[in-house]
N, C-alpha and C positions, 0 to 999 in steps of 0.2 A: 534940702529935703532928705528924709531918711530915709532911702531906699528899699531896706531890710523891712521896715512898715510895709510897705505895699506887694513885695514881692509874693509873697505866700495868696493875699484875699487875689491878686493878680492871677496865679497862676493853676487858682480856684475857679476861675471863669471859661466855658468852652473859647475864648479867645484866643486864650495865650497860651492852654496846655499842652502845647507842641511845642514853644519856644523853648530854648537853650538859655542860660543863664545871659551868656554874652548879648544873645539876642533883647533879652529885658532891660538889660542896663540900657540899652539905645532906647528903646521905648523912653524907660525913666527919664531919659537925659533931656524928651521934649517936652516933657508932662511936666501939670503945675496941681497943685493942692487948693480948692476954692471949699468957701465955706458959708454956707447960707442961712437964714432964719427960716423961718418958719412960714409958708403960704408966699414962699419969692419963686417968682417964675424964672425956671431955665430956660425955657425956648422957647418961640411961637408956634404954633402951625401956621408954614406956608414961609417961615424964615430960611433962607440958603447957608446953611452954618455945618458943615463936618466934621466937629469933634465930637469925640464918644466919651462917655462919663462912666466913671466906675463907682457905687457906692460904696464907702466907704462905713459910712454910718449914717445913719436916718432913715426916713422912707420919702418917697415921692408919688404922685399920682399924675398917668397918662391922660391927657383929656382930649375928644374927637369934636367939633366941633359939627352942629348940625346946620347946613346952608340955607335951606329953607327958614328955620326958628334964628339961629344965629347962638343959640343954646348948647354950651359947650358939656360931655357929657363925659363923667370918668366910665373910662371903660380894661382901667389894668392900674393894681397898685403894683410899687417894685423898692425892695430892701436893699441891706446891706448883702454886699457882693455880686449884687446884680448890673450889668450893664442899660444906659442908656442911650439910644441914638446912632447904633454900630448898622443899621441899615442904609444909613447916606455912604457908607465905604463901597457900597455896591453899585449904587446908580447916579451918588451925588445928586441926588433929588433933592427939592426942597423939602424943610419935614412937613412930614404926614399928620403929626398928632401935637399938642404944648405938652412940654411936664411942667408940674408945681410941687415945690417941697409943702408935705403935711406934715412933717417935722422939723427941728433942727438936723439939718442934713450936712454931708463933708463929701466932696467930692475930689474923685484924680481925675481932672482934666484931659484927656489921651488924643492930640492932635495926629492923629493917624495916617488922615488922610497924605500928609506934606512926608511919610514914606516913599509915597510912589513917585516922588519929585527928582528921589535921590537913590543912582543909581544903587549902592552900596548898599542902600537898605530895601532894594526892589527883593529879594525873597523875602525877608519878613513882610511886607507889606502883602504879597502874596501868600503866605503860611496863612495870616491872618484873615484874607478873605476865602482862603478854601477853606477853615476852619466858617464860617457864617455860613457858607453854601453849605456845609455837613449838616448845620442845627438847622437851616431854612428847611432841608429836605425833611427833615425828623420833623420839623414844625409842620410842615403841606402833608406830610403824611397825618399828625394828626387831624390836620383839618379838613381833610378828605372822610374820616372818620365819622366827625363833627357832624360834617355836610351830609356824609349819609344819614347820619339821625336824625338829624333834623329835616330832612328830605322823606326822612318815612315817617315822622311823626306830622307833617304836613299831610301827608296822604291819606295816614288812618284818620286826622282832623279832617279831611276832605269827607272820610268815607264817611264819618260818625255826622256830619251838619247833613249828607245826602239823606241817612241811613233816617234822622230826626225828620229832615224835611216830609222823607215819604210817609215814616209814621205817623207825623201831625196831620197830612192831607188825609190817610186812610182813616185816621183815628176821628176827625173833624167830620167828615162825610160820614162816617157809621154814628155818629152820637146825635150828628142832626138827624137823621135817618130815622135811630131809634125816639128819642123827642116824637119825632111825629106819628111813627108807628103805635105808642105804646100811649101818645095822647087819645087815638083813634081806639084801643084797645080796651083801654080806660071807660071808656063808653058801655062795654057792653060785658065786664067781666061776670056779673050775676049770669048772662047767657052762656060763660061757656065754661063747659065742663073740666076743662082740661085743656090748661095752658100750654101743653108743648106742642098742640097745633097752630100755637103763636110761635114762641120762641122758637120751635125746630127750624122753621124756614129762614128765621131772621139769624140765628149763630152759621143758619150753611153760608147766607149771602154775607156775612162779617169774615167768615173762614174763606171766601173767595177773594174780596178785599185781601184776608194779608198773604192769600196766594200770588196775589198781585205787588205786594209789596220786596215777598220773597224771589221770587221771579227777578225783579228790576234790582236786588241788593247789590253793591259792588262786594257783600260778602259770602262766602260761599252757606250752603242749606246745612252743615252743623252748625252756624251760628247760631242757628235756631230751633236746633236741636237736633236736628233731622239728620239721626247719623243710629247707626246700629250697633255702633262699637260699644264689646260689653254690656251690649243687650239680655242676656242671660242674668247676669249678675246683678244690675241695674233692677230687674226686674224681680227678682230674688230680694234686694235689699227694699223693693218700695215695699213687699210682703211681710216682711218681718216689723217696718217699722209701722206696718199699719193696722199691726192687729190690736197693740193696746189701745187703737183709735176704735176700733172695732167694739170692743172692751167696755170704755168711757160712752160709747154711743147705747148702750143698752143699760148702762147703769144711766144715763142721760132718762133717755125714755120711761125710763123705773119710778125716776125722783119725780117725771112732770104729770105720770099717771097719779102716784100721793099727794102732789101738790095741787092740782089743778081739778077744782071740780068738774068739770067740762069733759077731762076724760077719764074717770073713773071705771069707766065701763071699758076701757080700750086694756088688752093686753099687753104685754110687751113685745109679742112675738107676733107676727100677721100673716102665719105661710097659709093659715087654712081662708083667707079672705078669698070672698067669690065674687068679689068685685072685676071687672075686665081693666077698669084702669089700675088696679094696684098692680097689674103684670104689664101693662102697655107702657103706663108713663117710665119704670126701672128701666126696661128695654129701648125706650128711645134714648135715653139718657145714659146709657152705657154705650151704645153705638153712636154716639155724638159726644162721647169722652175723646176721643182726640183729636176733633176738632176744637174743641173748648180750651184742650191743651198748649194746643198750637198758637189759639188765640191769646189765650191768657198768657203764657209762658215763654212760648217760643216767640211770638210777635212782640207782645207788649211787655214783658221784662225783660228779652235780651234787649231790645231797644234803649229801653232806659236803663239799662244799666250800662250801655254803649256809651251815653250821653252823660251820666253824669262822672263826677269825680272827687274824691277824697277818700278817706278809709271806712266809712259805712254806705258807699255806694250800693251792694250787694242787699243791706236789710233795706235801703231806701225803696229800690227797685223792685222786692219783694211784697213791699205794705202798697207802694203805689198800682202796679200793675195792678193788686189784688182786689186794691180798693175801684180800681178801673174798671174791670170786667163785671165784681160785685154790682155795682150802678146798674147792669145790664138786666139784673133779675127782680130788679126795685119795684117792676109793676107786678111782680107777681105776687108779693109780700117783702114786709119788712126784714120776716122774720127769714126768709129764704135770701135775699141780699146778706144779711149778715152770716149765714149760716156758709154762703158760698164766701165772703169775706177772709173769716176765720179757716176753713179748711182752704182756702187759696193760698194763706200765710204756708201752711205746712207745704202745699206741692212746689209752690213756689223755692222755698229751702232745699227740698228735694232734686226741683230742678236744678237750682241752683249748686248744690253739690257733686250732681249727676255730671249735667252738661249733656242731657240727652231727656227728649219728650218720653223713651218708655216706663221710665219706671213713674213717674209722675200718674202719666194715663194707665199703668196698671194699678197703682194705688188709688186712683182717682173714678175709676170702673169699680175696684173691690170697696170701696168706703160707700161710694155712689148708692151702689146697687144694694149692698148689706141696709144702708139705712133708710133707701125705701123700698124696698122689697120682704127684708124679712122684718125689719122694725116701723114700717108703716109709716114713716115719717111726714110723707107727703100728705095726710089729712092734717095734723098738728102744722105744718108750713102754709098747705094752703094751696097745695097743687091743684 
């Protein structure tokens, strides 16, 4: 055997980087060169066998066998230069795992173990195992690591199956809820004048629901928005992005008075109406903007977007919640479900970018109030 071969990929190994040249030759002198095909097994798990293997060239694969299936499973491949099997020097356990060569593989056979036999060679046999306990430590160190993440990614998986649980129970009990309320409502819409003496009471008791949800979260209330920070700014940024909404809503109203015979006669503008509901219905609905907020945004889109995963989670979260809460205004009109669909999309993004309920419910009070208060919307909807 050539010695000068092996020395160098040898002394490449945390094994033997301490050893002195003297010290290798002795190694060498017990070591053999084996050479294998391709899918030949080295070892079994659960065989009593203490030599260590140095790759030489090839690759091999570690395989765990499962007790219960009997289904052996790779779970570590290992190259050239890499050691196999240097853990029986510690405990002389039988092995823990088989390898198989996935390649043509060359290995240096390293009977190690029969150092410890021979007085003369008792320090290297010891260099050698305090050199394992150095990598072992560096290896429990990362797996301490490991274990933490994966110990907190179990928790936040814990938090998020709770976080879904509760929402699917508040969300199930308010949808059958509304089903029944708005079948019974359905009854008698020609009698009433003014639906947010329906919907008012029903968005309080949906907003008690997800006070109830928020209440029992294992996540704290800025989850869900419910946090002040950058309240100023927040609230600044929802104004400015809401005024070409503001904008689009009167040239809206412009195109559906030329379009639509029906209102012809309606203005664009409604501040001089002497109606009592065109000022009642804006103002219930602007002081039940953050309720609506909470519901829609802070409840039902941080939720879902707790729960899902991949890189459009955020627009997912945005279309669903919106489409969610929309449903809620479906008895009122068609055209009022879509209307809260569409401007849901926007708060929703808002929220979404914010991470906080205010500026959402400040733009969600200024778009609100502006489009039935001074542009009359709520006749063309159907309030």
């Amino acid at each position: 055997m050539n010695q000068l071969e092996f020395v160098i990929p040898m002394k490449q190994t945390y094994l033997f980087n301490e050893l002195n040249d003297e010290e290798m030759r002795h190694i060498l002198a017990i070591s053999k060169v084996i050479e294998v095909r391709k899918n030949t097994s080295i070892f079994q798990e659960g065989e009593v066998e203490h030599d260590v293997y140095l790759i030489i060239k090839g690759k091999v694969e570690v395989l765990k066998r499962d007790e219960k299936s009997g289904i052996s499973y790779q779970i570590a491949t290992l190259g050239a230069g890499e050691l196999v099997g240097e853990m029986a020097l510690i405990d002389f356990s039988p092995r823990s795992a088989s390898v198989r060569s996935i390649e043509d593989t060359k290995f240096l056979t390293l009977p190690l173990a029969r150092l410890s036999a021979l007085a003369e060679h008792k320090p290297i046999y010891m260099q050698i195992v305090h050199n394992i306990s150095k990598q072992l430590t560096q290896r429990l160190r990362k797996t301490n690591d490991f274990t933490l993440k994966v110990l907190q990614s179990d928790i936040e998986g814990t938090k998020i199956r709770l976080e879904m649980e509760r929402f699917l129970f508040v969300t199930l009990i308010v949808l059958a809820a509304w089903i029944f309320v708005s079948s019974i409502v359905s009854r008698y819409t020609d009698q009433i004048q003014n639906t947010g003496i329906i919907s008012s009471p029903v968005i309080f008791i949906i907003f008690l629901a997800c006070c109830y949800q928020v209440k029992r979260s294992a996540y704290p209330i800025s989850f869900y928005g419910l946090t002040l920070d950058r309240w100023m700014k927040n609230a600044l940024e929802a104004i400015v992005f809401s005024l070409p909404i503001l904008v689009l809503a009167v040239a809206l109203k412009y195109f559906l008075i030329q379009w639509i015979p029906a209102l012809q006669n309606e203005t664009v503008f409604s501040f001089t109406s002497n109606s009592p509901d065109h000022f009642i219905f804006p103002t219930i609905y602007i002081l039940f903007t953050p309720l609506q907020e909470l519901i829609a945004r802070g409840c039902f889109q941080s939720s879902i977007h707790a729960s899902l995963t991949g890189p459009h989670k955020t627009l997912w979260s945005i279309i669903l919640s919106s489409l969610l809460f929309s449903a809620f205004h479906a008895f009122v009109s068609a055209e009022f479900a879509l209307a809260a669909f569409i401007s849901g999309l926007f708060w929703g993004w808002l929220y979404a970018r914010q991470g906080s309920l205010v500026g959402c419910s400040v733009s969600h009070a200024l778009i609100g109030g502006w489009c039935l208060s001074a542009l009359g919307f709520q006749s063309i909807l159907r309030l």
